[in-house]
N, C-alpha and C positions, 0 to 999 in steps of 0.2 A: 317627508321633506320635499319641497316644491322650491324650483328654483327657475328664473327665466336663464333661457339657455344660448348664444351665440349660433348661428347655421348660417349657410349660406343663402339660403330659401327665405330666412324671415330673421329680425334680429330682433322678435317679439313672443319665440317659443319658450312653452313652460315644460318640464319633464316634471316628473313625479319619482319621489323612489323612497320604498317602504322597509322600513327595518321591524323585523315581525318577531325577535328578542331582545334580552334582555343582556346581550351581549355587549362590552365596551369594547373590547376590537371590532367587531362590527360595526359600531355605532360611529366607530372612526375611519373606518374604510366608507361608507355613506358621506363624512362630511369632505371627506379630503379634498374633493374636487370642487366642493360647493362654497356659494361667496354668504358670509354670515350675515351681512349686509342688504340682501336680497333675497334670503331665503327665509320662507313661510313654513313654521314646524308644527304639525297638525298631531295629536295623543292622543291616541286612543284609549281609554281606561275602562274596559267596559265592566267589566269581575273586579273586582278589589284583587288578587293576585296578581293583575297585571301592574300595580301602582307600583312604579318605581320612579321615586324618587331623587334616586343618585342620578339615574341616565338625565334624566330633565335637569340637573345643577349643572351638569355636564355639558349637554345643551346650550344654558342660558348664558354658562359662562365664554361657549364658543362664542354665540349670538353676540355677546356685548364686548370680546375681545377685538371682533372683525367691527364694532361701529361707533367703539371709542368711548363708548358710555357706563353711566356708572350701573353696575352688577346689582345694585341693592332696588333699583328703577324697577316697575312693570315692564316685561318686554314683549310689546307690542307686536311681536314676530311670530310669536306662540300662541297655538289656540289649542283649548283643549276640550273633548266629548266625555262626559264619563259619566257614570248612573251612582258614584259615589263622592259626590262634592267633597265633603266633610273631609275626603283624605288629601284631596286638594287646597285645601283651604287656603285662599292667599298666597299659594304659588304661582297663579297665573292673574293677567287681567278679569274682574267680574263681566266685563264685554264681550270676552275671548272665551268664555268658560258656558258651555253648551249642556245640558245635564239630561240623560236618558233616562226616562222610565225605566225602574227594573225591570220588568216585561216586556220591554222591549232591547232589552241588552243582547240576546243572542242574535247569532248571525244570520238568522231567517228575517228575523225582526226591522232589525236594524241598517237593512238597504236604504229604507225612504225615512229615514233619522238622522240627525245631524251626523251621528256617523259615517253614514253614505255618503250624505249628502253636501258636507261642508268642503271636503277634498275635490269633490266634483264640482262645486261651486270654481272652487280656486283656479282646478285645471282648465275646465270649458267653460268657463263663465256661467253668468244668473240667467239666462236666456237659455243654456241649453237642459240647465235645472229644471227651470221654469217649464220647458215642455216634459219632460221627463213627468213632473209632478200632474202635470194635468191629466195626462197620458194613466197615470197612476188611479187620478182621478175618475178618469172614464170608466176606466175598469170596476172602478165601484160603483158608479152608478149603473155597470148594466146588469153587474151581478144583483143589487138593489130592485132595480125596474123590470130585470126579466123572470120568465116561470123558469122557477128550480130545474125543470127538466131539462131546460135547454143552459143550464149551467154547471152541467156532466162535461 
């Protein structure tokens, strides 16, 4: 859940805050402080066991209570990662809907995937992505261009 936040320092900061079950007390202590209006809900669905369903209705229906809109709408607030479309179907925007290689679903994999990468988009901008990848980048090209030996 990404939300811009009030401080005295800037009145243009974002926090970030990750709910990592499948918990609805939880999931209610995460939004209690947050404006439905301005918050960006990011899913991770990497396993088909993590797909749940209720939590996202739950969700969608916070999202569209705080912005006055009708619940049956795409909600453009939601984005989601998952290597299992199919169980998604039509729950989210097809613009929003980001889809992982199964082989890249684990969490070794899945740093420089949209699952890494779209939350880090949100928080630090496309600019600080953008080096990050390139950075990513380099790294493979030296492992590419150089002798094995010096890739110990």
């Amino acid at each position: 859940f990404m939300s811009p936040t009030k401080s005295s320092r800037s009145n243009n900061r974002r926090r970030l805050k990750v709910l990592t079950s499948s918990n609805t007390r939880e999931l209610n202590e995460v939004l209690g402080d947050l404006s439905p209006a301005t918050t960006i809900v990011v899913t991770l669905a990497l396993v088909e066991a993590s797909a749940d369903m209720g939590l996202d209705r739950i969700v969608r229906e916070w999202i569209f209570s705080g912005t006055n809109s009708d619940p049956k709408r795409e909600c453009q607030n939601m984005f989601l990662v998952t290597a299992s479309p199919s169980t998604f179907f039509g729950a989210y925007p097809r613009d929003n809907t980001f889809v992982v290689p199964r082989h890249s679903s684990c969490e070794a994999f899945s740093t420089l995937s949209a699952a890494g990468l779209l939350p880090l988009s949100f928080i630090f901008g496309w600019n600080v992505v953008s080096t990050l990848l390139s950075g990513a980048h380099d790294l493979d090209q030296h492992f590419v261009d150089t002798c094995p030996r010096h890739n110990l």
